[in-house]
N, C-alpha and C positions, 0 to 999 in steps of 0.2 A: 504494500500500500504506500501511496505516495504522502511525504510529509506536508501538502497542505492538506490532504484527506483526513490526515487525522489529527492536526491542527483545524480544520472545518467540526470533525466530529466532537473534536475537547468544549468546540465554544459550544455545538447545538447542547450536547447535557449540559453544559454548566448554564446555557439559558434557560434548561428544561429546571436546574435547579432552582435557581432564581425567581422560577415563575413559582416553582411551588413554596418556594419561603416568604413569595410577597401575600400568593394567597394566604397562609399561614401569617406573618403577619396582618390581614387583611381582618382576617380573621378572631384574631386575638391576641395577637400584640397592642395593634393601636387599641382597644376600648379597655385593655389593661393602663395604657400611658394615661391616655383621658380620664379614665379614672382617677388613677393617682395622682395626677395633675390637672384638676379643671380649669385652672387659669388658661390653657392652652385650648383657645377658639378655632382656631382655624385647623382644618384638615389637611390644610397645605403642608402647616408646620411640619404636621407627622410622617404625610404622606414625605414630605423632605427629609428628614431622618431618616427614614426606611429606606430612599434608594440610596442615601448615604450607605448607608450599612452592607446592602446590598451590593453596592459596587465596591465597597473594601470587601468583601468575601469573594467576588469575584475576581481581584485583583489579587489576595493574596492565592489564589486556588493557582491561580497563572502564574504566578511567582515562584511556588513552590514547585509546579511541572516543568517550570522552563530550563532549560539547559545553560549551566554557566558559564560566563564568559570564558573566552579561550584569552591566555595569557599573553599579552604583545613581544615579541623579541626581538 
């Protein structure tokens, strides 16, 4: 298999992840936050957090798979 085929397939699961931990949060993260925080009106707020969150989990997932630099000589 060819290296962007499965650089293609790394990102489609880790969007398939993403999708299900935003449902999950969708779910029950945010009305946990609102809860414990009611000063917090707007849904943007949250909803901006979570893909905050989101995208550091998907940046560390890529970080940790990616191959390390090659040493310069």
């Amino acid at each position: 298999m060819s290296e962007r085929l499965k650089i293609l397939g790394i990102f489609a699961v880790l969007g398939f992840i993403a999708g299900i931990l935003a449902n999950v949060a969708y779910d029950v993260v945010i009305p946990a936050i609102l809860a414990a925080l009611p000063n917090i009106s707007g849904k943007w707020v949250v909803s901006g957090f979570t893909g905050m969150i989101l995208t550091l989990l998907v940046l560390a997932v890529w970080a940790y798979f990616s191959q390390k630099p090659r040493k310069m000589e």
